[in-house]
C-alpha positions in Angstrom: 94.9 88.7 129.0 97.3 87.2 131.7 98.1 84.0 129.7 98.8 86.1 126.4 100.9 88.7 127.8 102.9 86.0 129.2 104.2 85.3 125.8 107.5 86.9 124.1 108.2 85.8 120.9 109.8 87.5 117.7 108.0 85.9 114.9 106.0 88.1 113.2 102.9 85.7 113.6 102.5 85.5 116.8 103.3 89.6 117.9 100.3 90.1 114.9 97.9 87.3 116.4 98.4 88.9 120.0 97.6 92.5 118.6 94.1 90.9 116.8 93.8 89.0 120.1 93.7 92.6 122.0 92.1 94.5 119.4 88.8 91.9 119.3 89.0 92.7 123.3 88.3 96.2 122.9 84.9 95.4 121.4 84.0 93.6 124.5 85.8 95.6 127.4 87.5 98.9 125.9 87.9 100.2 129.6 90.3 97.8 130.6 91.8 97.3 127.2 92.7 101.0 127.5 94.5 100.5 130.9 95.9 97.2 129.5 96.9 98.5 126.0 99.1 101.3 128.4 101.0 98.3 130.3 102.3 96.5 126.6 105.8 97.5 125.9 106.1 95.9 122.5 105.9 98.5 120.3 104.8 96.7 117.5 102.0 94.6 119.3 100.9 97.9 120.3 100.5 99.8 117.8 99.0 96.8 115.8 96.7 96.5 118.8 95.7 99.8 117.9 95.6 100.1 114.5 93.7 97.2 114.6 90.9 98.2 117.5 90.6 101.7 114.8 90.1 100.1 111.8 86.6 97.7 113.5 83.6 99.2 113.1 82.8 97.8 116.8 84.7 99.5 118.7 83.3 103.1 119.5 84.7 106.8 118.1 85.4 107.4 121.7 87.4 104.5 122.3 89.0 105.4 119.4 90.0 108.9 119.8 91.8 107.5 123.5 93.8 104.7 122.0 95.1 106.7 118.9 97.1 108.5 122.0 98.6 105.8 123.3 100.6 104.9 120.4 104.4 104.7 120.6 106.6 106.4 118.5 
């Protein structure tokens, strides 16, 4: 997580690959992806992030339901 959210770009491609990048995280380690997910100022990667980590099946209803609040407006 330290080398990806070293990157700032504006393309489109890579702000979408970093939000599947964090979403597939939550599956493994929804904890810290949580606490991470709060630290992302990119409000695009972040709401992608969580659109994304919503729409797996693997990540839990509980996870879920925390993340859904975390996204900007």
């Amino acid at each position: 997580m330290k080398i990806l959210s070293a990157v700032s770009d504006d393309n489109y491609y890579v702000k979408m690959a970093l939000a599947w990048a964090y979403a597939e995280a939550f599956t493994f380690a929804p904890e810290f992806m949580t606490n991470f997910l709060e630290q992302v100022q990119d409000k695009f990667v972040r709401n992608q992030t969580i659109t994304k980590a919503c729409q797996s099946f693997r990540t839990r209803d509980q996870t879920k339901a925390v993340i859904k609040k975390l996204r900007l407006k």
